[in-house]
C-alpha positions in Angstrom: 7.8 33.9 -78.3 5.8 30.8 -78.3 5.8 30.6 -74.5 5.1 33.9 -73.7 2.4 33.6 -75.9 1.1 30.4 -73.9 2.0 32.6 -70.9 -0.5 35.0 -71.4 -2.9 33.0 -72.7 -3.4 30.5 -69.4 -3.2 33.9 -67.9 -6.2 34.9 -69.5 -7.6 31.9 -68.9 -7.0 32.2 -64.9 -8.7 35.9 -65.3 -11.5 34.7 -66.9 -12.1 32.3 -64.8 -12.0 34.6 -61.7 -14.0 37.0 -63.4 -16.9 34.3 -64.0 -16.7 32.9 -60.4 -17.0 36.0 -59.1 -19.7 37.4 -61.2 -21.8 34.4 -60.5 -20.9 34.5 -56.8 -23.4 34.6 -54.1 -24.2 35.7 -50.3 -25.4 32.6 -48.8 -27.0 32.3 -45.0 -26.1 29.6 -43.2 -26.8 27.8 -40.1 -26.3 24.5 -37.9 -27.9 25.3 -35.4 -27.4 22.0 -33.2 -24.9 22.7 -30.2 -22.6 19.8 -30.9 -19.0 20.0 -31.9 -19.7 17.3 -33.6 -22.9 18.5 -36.0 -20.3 21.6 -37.0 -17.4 20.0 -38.4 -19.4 17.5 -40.7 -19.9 20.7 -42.7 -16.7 22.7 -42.3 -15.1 21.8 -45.6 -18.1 22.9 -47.3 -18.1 26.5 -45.5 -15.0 27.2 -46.9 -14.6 25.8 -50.3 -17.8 27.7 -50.9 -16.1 30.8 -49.5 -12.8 30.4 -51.4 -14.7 29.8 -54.8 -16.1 33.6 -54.0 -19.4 32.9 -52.0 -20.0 35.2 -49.4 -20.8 33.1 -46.4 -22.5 34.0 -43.7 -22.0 31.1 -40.7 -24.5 30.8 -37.7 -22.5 28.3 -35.7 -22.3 27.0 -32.0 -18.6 26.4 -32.8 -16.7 29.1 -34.8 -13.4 28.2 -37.0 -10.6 29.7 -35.4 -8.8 30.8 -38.9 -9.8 34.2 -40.9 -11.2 32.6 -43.9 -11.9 35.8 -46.7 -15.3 35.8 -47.2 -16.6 33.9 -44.4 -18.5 35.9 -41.7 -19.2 33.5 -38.7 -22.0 34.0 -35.8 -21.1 32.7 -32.7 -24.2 31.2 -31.2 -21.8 29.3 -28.5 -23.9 30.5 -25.9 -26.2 28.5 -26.4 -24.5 25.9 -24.4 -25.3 26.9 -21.4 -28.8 26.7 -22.0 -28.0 23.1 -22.7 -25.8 22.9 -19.4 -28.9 24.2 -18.0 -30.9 21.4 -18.7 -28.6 18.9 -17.8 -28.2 17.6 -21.3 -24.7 15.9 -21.1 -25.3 14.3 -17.8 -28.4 13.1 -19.3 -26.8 11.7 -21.9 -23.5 10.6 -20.1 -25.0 8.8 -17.2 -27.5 7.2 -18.5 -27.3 3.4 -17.7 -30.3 1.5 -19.7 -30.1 3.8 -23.0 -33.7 4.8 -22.4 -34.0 6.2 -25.9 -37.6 7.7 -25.2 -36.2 10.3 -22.3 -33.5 11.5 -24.7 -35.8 12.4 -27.0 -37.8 14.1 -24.2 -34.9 15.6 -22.6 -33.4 16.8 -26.6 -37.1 18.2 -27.9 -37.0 20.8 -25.0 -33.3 21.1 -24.6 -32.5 22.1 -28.3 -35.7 24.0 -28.7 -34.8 26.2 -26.4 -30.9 26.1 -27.1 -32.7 27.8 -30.5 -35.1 30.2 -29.1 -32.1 31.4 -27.2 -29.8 31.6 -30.8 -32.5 33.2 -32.5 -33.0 36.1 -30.2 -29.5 36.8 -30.0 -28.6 40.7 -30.8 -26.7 39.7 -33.7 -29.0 36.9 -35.2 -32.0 39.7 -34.3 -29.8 42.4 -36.7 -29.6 39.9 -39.7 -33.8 39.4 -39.1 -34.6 42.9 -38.4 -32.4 45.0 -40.7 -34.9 45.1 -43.8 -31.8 46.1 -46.5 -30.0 42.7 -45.4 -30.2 39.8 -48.2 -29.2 36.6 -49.4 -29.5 34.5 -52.7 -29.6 31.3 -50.6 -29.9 29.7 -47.4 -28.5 26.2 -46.1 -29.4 24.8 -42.6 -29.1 22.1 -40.7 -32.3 20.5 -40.5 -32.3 17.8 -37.6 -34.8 20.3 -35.4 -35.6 23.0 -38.2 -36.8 25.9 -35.7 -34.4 28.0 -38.1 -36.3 27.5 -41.1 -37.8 30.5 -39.9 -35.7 32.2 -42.3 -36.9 31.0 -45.3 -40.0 32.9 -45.0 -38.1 36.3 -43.6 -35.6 36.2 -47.0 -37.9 34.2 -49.5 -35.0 32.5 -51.7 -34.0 29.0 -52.4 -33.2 26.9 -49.4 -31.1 23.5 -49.0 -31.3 21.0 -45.8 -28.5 19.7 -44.2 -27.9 16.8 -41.9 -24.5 15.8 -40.3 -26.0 11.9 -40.5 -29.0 10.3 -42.4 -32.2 12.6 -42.1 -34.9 10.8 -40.1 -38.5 9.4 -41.4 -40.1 12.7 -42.3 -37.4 14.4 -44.5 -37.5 11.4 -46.5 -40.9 12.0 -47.2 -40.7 15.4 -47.5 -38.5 14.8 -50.6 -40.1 12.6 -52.0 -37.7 9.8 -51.1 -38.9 5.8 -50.3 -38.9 5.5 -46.8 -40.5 2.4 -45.2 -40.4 0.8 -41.3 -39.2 -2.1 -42.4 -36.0 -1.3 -44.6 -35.2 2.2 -42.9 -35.7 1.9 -39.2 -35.8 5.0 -37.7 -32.5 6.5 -35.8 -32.4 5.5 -32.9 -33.8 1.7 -33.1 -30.9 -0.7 -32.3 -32.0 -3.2 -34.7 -29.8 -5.6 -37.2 -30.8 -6.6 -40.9 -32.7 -8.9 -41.6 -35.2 -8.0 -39.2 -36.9 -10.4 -37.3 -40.6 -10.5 -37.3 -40.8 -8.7 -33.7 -38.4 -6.7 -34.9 -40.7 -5.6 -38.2 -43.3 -5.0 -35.2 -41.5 -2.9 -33.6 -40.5 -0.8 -36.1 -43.9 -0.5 -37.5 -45.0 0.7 -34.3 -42.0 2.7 -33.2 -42.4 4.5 -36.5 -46.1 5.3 -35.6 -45.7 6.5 -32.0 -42.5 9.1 -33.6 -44.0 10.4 -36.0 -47.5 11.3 -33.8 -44.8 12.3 -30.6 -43.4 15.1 -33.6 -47.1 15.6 -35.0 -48.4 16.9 -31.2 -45.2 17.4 -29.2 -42.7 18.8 -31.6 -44.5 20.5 -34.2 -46.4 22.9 -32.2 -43.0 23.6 -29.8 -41.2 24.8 -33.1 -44.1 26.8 -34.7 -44.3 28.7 -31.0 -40.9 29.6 -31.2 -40.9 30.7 -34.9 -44.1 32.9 -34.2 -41.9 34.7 -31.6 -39.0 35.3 -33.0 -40.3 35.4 -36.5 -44.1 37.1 -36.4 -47.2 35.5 -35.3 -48.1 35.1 -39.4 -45.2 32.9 -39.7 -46.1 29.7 -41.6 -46.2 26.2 -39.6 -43.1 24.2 -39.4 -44.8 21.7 -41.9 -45.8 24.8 -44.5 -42.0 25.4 -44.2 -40.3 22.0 -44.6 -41.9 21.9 -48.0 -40.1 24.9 -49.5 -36.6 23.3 -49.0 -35.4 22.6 -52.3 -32.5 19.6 -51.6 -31.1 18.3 -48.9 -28.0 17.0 -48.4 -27.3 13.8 -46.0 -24.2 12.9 -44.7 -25.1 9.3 -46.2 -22.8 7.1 -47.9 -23.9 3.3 -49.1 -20.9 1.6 -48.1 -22.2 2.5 -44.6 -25.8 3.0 -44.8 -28.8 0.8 -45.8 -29.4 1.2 -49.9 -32.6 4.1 -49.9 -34.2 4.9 -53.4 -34.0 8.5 -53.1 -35.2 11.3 -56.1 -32.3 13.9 -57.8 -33.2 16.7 -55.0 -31.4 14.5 -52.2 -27.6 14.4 -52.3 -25.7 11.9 -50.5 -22.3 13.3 -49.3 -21.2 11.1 -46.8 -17.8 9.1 -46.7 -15.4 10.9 -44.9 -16.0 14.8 -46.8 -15.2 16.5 -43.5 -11.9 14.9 -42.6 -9.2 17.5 -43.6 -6.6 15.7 -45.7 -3.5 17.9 -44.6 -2.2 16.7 -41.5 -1.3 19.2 -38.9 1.1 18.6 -36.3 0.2 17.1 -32.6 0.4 18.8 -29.5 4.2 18.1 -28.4 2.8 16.3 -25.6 0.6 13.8 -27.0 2.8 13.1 -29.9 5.7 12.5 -27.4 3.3 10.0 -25.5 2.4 8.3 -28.6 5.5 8.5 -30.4 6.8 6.6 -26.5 4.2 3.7 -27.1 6.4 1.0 -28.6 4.1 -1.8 -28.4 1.4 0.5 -29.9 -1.1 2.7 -28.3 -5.3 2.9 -27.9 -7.3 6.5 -28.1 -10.5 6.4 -26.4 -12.9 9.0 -26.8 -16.8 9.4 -26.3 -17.2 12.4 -28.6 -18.2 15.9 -27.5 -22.0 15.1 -26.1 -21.5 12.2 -23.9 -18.5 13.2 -21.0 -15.9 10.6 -19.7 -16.1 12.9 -16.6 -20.4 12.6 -15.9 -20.5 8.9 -16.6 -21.3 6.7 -13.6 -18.6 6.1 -11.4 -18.8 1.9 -11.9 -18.7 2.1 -15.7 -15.4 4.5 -15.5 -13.8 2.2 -12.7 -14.4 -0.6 -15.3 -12.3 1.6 -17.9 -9.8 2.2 -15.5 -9.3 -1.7 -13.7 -9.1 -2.6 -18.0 -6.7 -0.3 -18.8 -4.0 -0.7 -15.7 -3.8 -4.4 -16.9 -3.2 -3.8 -20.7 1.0 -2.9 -22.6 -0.8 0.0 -24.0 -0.7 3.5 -23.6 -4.1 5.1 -23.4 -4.9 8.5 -24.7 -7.9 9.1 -23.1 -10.2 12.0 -24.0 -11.2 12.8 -20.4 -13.0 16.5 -19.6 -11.4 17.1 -15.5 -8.0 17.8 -14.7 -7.7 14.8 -12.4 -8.1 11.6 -12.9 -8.6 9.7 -9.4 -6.8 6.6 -9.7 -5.1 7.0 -13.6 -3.3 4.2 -14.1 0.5 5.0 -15.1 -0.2 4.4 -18.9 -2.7 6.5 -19.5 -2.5 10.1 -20.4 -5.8 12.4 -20.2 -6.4 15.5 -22.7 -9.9 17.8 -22.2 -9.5 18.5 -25.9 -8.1 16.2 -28.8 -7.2 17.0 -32.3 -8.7 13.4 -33.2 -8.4 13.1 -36.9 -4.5 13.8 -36.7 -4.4 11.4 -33.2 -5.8 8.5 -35.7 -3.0 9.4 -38.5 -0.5 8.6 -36.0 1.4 4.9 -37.1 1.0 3.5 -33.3 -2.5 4.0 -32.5 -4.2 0.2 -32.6 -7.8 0.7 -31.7 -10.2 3.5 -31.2 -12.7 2.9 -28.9 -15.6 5.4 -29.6 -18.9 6.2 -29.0 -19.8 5.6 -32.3 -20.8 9.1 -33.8 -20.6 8.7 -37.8 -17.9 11.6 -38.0 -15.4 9.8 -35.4 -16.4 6.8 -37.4 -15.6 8.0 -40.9 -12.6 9.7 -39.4 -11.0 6.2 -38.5 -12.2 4.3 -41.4 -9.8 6.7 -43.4 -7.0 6.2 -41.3 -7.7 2.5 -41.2 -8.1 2.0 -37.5 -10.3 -0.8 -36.1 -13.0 0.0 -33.7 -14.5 -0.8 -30.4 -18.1 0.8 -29.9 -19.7 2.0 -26.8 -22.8 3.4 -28.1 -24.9 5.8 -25.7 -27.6 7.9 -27.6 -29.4 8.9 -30.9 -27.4 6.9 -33.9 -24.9 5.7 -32.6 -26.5 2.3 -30.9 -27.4 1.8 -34.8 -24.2 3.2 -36.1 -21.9 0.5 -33.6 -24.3 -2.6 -35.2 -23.4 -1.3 -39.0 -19.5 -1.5 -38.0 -20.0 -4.6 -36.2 -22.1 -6.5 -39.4 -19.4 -4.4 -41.6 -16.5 -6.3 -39.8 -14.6 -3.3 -39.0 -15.1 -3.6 -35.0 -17.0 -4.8 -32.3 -20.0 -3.0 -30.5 -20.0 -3.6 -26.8 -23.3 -2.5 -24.5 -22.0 -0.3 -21.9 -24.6 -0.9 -19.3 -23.7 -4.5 -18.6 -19.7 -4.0 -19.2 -17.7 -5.2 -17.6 -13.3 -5.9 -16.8 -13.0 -9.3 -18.2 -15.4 -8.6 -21.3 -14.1 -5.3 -22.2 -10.2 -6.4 -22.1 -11.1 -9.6 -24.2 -12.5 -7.3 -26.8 -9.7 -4.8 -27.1 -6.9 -7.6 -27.0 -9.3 -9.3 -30.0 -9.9 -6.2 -32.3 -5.6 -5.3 -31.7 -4.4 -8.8 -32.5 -6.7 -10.3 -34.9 -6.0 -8.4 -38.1 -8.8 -9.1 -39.6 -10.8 -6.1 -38.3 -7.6 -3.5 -39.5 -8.1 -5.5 -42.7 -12.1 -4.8 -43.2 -11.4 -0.9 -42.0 -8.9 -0.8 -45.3 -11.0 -2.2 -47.6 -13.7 -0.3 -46.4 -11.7 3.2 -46.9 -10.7 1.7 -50.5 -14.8 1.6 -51.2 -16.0 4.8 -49.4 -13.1 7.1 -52.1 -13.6 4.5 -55.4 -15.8 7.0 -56.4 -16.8 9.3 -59.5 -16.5 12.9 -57.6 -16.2 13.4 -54.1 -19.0 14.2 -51.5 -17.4 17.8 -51.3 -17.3 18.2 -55.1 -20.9 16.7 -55.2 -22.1 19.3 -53.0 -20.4 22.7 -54.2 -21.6 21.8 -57.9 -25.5 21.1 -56.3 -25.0 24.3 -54.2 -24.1 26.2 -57.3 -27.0 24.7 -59.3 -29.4 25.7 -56.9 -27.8 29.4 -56.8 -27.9 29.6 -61.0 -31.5 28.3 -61.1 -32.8 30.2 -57.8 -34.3 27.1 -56.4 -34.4 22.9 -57.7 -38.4 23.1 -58.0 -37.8 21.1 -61.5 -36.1 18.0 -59.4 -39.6 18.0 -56.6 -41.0 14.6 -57.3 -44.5 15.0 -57.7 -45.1 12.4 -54.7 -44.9 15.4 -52.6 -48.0 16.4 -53.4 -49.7 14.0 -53.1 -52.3 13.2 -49.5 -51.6 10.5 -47.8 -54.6 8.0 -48.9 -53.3 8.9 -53.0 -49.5 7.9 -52.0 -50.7 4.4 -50.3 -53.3 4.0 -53.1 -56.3 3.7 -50.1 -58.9 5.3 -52.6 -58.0 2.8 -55.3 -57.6 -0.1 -53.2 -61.2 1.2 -51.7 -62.9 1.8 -55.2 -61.6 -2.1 -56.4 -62.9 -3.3 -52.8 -66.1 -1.8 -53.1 -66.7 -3.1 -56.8 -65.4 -6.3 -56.3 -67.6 -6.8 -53.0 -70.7 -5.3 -55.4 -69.8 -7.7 -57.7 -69.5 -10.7 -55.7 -72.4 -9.6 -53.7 -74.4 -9.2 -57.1 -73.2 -12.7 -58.8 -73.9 -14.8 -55.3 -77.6 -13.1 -55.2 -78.2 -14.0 -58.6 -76.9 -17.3 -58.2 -79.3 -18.0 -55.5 -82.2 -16.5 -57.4 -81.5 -18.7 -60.5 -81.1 -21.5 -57.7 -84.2 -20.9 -56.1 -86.1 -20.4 -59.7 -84.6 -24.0 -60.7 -85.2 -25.6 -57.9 -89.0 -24.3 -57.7 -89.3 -25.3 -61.4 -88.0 -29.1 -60.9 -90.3 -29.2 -57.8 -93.6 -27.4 -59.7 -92.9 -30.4 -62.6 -95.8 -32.7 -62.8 -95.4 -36.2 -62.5 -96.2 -38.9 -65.2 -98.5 -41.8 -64.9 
């Protein structure tokens, strides 16, 4: 009797439960707008445990989920590849032998501006903007190039921002968050901590010449495209970037420099995307693997820069390295053929990477160094070898190399002998394996995980329509108040009045003495 009792009651329970997570469920937009495999599965997880805790999701992604997951509707805005391809973006990127970090940004302002023009005016994007009956309780976006923040103003509801790495200069701000040249760089500057004292001057003035580049270059390309698509009464992007509510950065401080940042900015980073069930490999590459009895080495420069478009010397380098090393070499490699493969290295167009790392004989990833292929290995504890090309990653492959969990390596003066040092160093020293463990041991010693951290904020936003209680009141401030210019001005002006003031009288009284000691009559 006593159990059935207890039966029914955790029964209840269970109902009740449902009952309240459904009745508080909501229909959420969302969009990541960024065609980049790797800028849609940094968020994946969150998709669906939102959708299996009764959200109704609706996904705008260049990169759909193959599974049917209840309550998740998903756009596919895939086509906006080829507008990329178009521009030559991956090429660009690929081939680019200084890592000329000013003509990315050139070449990713217009490519990905007009990747999003091109997502926006999609029929089934237009349907969600158009249809006047279609709502949402609240929208989350990635907001790296916020074109689609557009949709704030069409739905007027709560909104949270979303980066797949650390949000640059201006978000910061935004937030209300300390941001400063000197102790956060922006992306993209390869520079070490300390900084040096050219390096401070740099920064300073690399931080200057960004920030006017986005104030005359990028600001007006995004509020041209948001007129268009959204009406020519559409707010400027800056109008827009101050009704997002949080934003959450794919940030963690075992990996990234210590930032002071206010309640409204959630740091999720640490590995939240890597799935933790392991799913089986691909009979081929696990028989390769499984083959590699004096261990194996996956090489892989992510999903933006292709093994395929890099210049031919740089991948004949790769190749002379590889023929002379025991290993066997999964190679992520985007053609069929491989001119000249050596016989101990297997090429795959597509990887399923996270479960390639799980695998006991892989020794060494070498990587490009995007923070998700990062984090994946760190979990798996795999040392790694960077070959940074574009955006973070030059700073991401110094972290790991200070960290002690690999070795960066610059791939425009690469070369055999350098390059096959390095990989027999990082394999056979085990000090590196070592610093990737303990640095997996710090990234999940922690109170809730970065999934857990940001369901519950995602949910607090939903119950109090918005997080306009958490805005630090630095927001509003202008730009003199923040820097305290008027107050600094005010104390100069009266401490100049009053120096002025005490000096002039000084020389009066001087002058009045003086004249009096002169003026004094002489005794006989």
């Amino acid at each position: 009797m006593c159990t059935l009792v207890r039966s029914l009651f955790s029964v209840s329970i269970c109902l009740l439960g449902l009952a309240v997570g459904f009745g508080d469920a909501a229909r959420i937009l969302a969009s990541v707008a960024t065609p980049s495999y790797s800028h849609q599965v940094a968020f994946r997880t969150i998709w669906k445990e939102l959708a299996k805790r009764g959200h109704e999701v609706v996904l705008l992604t260049t990169d759909p989920m193959e599974e049917d997951i209840q309550n998740l509707r998903q756009i596919d805005l895939g086509s906006s590849y080829d507008v990329m391809n178009e521009y030559n973006f991956s090429t660009t990127v690929s081939n680019n032998a200084t890592n000329d970090f000013w003509s990315f940004v050139k070449k990713s302002v217009v490519t990905i501006g007009e990747a999003q023009r091109h997502q926006l005016l999609l029929p089934e994007v237009q349907a969600l903007i158009r249809n006047s009956s279609e709502h949402f309780d609240l929208i989350m976006l990635e907001v790296v190039f916020p074109i689609h923040l557009g949709f704030v103003e069409r739905f007027k509801v709560p909104v949270i921002g979303l980066t797949s790495l650390d949000a640059h200069g201006n978000w910061h701000m935004f937030m209300g968050n300390h941001d400063h040249p000197i102790l956060h760089p922006q992306l993209g500057l390869s520079l070490s901590y300390p900084l040096t004292f050219m390096d401070k001057i740099v920064s300073v003035l690399f931080n200057g010449l960004i920030n006017i580049y986005g104030l005359f270059v990028v600001n007006p390309m995004m509020d041209e495209i948001i007129q268009q698509v959204f009406g020519k009464d559409s707010k400027p992007i800056t109008e827009l970037m101050k009704e997002v509510d949080m934003l959450f950065i794919n940030v963690n401080p075992v990996l990234h420099p210590i930032r002071a940042v206010t309640p409204n900015t959630i740091m999720f980073g640490g590995g939240t995307h890597v799935d933790t069930v392991p799913k089986p490999l691909p009979e081929g590459i696990r028989k390769f693997l499984d083959d590699a009895t004096q261990g194996a080495i996956y090489f892989s420069l992510g999903s933006n820069v292709k093994s395929n478009l890099i210049r031919d010397e740089l991948r004949q380098v790769f190749i002379e390295t590889f023929k002379e090393l025991p290993f066997k070499i999964l190679w992520k490699f985007e053609n069929e053929e491989l001119p000249n493969k050596p016989d101990n290295v297997m090429i795959q167009k597509w990887v399923p990477q996270a479960d390639v790392l799980r695998h006991p004989n892989i020794k060494v990833f070498i990587t490009q160094c995007g923070l998700q292929s990062m984090e994946e290995a760190i979990m798996n504890h795999i040392p790694l070898i960077g070959l940074p090309f574009f955006a973070d990653q030059p700073a991401n492959a110094i972290m790991m190399h200070n960290k002690g969990f690999g070795v960066h390596l610059d791939h425009t003066k690469l070369t055999k002998e350098k390059f096959k040092e390095t990989i027999m160093e990082v394999i056979n020293n085990p000090k590196y394996k070592q610093r990737s463990v303990e640095i997996a041991d710090l990234l999940t010693d922690v109170e809730m995980t970065g999934l857990e951290k940001v369901v519950w904020w995602t949910e607090y936003v939903i119950r109090n329509k918005g997080a306009k209680l958490l805005r630090n009141p630095i927001r509003d401030l202008p730009f003199y108040q923040y820097y305290l210019l008027d107050v600094i001005g005010f104390v100069g002006v009266l401490s100049f009045i009053v120096i002025f003031g005490t000096v002039k009288i000084s020389l009066l009284i001087y002058r009045l003495v003086r004249q009096m000691i002169v003026k004094k009559p002489k005794k006989n």
